[in-house]
C-alpha angles and dihedrals in degrees: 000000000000108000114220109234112268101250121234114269095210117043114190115188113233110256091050092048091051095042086051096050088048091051095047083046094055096042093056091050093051088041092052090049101045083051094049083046099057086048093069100077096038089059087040086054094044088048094048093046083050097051087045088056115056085035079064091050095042091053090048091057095043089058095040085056096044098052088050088056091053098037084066093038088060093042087051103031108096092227086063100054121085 
């Protein structure tokens, strides 16, 4: 009760076998750099809004900070006082 094999249903000679898996080769290494590529910006931009950020906190604070000092110049300052 030996089985024969079931045969292949596509047969691709060798040399177009081989020419399509270097294609297809080829065609994964240029689409992994042009999306590493186009990551490139999109990091650039997050890093920059980032960076904007915490410049924007940073310049909040120091205002916050320098009206306070001159909230307490003008209480102590003897122009100001009437």
């Amino acid at each position: 009760m030996d089985r024969p094999l079931a045969k292949p249903a596509l047969r691709i000679p060798p040399l177009p076998a081989s020419l399509g898996l270097a294609c297809m080769a080829v065609g994964a290494v240029v689409l992994i750099g042009l999306t590493t590529l186009a990551l490139v910006p999109l990091l650039l931009g997050l890093g920059l809004l980032a960076a904007w950020l915490v410049a924007a906190l940073l310049l909040g604070w120091a205002g916050v900070e320098g009206l306070a000092a001159l909230e307490r110049w003008m209480e102590s300052d003897q122009r100001f006082q009437r």
